[in-house]
C-alpha positions as CSV (number, residue, x, y, z in Angstrom):
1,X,0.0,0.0,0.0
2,X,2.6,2.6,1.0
3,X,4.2,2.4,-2.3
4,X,1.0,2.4,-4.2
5,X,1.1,5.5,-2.8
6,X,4.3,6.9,-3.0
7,X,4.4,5.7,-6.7
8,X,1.3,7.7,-7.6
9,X,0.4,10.6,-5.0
10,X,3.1,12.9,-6.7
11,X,1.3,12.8,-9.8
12,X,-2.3,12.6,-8.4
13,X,-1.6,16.0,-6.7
14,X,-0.5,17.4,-9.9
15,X,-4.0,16.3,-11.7
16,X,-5.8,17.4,-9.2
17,X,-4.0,21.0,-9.0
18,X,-4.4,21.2,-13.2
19,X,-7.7,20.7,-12.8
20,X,-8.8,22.6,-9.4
21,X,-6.1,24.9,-9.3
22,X,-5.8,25.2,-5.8
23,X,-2.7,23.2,-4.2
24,X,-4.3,22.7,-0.5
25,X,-7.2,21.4,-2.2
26,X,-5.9,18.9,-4.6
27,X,-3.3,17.4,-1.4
28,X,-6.9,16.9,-0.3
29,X,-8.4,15.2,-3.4
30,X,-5.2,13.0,-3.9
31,X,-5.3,11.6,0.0
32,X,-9.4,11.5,-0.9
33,X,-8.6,9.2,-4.0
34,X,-6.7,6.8,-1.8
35,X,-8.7,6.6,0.5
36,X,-11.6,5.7,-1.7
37,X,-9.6,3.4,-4.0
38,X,-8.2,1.6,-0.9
39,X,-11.6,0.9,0.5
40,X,-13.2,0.1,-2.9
41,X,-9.9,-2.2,-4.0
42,X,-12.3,-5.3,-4.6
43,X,-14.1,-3.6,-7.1
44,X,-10.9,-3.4,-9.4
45,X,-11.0,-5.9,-11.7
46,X,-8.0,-7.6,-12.6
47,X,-7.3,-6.4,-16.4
48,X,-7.4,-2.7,-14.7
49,X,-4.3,-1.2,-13.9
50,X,-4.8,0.7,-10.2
51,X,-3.1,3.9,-11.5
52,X,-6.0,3.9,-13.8
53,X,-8.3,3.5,-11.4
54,X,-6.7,5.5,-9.1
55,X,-6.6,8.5,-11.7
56,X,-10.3,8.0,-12.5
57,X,-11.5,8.6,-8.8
58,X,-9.2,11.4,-8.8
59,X,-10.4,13.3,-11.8
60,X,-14.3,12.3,-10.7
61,X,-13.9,13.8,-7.0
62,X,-12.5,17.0,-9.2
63,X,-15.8,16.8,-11.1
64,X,-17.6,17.1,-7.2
65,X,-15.8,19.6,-6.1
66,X,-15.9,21.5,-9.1
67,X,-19.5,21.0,-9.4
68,X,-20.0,22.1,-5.7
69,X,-17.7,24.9,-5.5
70,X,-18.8,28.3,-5.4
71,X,-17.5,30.9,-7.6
72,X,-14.6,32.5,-5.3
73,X,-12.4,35.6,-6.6
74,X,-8.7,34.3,-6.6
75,X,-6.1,35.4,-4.7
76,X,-2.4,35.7,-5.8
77,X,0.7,35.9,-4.4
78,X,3.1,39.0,-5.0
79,X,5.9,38.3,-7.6
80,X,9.1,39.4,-8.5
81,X,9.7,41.5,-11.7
82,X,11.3,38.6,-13.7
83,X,8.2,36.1,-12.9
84,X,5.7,38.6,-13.7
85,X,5.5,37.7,-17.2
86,X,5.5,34.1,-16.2
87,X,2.5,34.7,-13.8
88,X,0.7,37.1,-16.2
89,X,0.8,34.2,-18.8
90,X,-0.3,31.8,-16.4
91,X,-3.1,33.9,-15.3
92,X,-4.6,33.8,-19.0
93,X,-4.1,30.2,-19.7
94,X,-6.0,30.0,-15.9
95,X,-8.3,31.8,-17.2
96,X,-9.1,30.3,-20.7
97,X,-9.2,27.3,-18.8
98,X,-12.0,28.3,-17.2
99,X,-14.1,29.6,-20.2
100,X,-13.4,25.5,-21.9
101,X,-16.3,23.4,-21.0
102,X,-15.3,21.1,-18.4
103,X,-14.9,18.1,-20.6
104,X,-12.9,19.7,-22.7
105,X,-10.8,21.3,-20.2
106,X,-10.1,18.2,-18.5
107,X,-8.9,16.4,-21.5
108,X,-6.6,18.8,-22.6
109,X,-5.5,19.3,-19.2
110,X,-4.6,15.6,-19.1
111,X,-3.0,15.4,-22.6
112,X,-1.2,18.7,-22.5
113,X,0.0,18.6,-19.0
114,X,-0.2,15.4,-17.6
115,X,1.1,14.0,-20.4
116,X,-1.3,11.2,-20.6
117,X,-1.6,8.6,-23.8
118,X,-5.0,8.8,-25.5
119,X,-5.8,5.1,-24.0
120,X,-5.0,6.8,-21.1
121,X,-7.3,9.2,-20.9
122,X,-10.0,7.1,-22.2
123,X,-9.3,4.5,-19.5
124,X,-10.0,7.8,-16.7
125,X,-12.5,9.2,-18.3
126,X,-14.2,5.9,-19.1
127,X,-14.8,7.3,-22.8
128,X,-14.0,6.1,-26.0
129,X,-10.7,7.0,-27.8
130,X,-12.7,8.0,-30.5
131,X,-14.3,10.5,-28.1
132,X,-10.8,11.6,-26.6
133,X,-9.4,12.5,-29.8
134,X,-12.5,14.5,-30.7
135,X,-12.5,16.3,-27.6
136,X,-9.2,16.9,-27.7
137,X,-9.4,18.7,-31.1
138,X,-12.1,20.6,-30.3
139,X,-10.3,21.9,-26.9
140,X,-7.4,23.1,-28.5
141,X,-9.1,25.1,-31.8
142,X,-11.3,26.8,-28.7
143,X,-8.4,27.1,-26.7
144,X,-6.3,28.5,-29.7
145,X,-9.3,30.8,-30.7
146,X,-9.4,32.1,-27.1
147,X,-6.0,32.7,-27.1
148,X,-5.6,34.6,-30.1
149,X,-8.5,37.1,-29.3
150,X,-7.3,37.3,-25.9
151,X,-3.2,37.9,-26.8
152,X,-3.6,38.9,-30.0
């Protein structure tokens, strides 16, 4: 169990953050996903892989909490001169983010960042790869479109 978990709460905390973008929050989610994977173990059949299953918990307690999270103004940090181009970009992809719908943002969230394979993805989002690879498209022409207007 404990290296279940140190093989995979790195990265589940790093979904989680992508996807909530709060860090306190997704250390929650990630020990959440555990938690519930740990409890629910029989229910893993044995052609699954558990980081798959793992991941899929993860990204569908982000769902909740996304889902049951009121609309809070953000708060940032202040910044040096040299990272404040770094922030200010990070701020607009943040907020493009936002304006994707959720299925969209997750699975380009996934790809882009997380690096995940398209069977990958499928597998956590229990969708076809057909599906992936559509959604995918259409969430980086949006995301491109959004960009351009918003950068110029």
């Amino acid at each position: 169990m404990r290296l279940l978990i140190e093989r995979h709460r790195s990265r589940l905390v790093r979904v989680a953050s992508n996807i909530l973008r709060d860090a306190n929050e997704a250390e929650d989610v990630a020990q959440e996903s555990f938690l519930k994977a740990f409890r629910e173990l029989d229910r893993l059949r044995d052609d699954q892989a558990f980081s798959g299953y793992v991941y899929r918990i993860c990204v569908r307690l982000c769902m909740d909490r996304l889902r049951s999270r009121r609309a809070e103004p953000a708060e940032f940090e202040s910044a040096t001169a040299d990272q404040g181009e770094a922030i200010e970009n990070r701020v607009v992809i943040e907020r493009l983010l936002d304006r994707l719908p959720y299925d969209l943002r997750v699975t380009l969230v996934l790809r882009e960042v997380e690096q995940l394979s398209y069977d990958e993805i499928a597998e956590v989002l229990r969708v076809p790869v057909g599906t992936v690879r559509s959604r995918l498209h259409a969430a980086r022409e949006k995301f491109r479109a959004l960009w351009l207007e918003a950068v110029g």
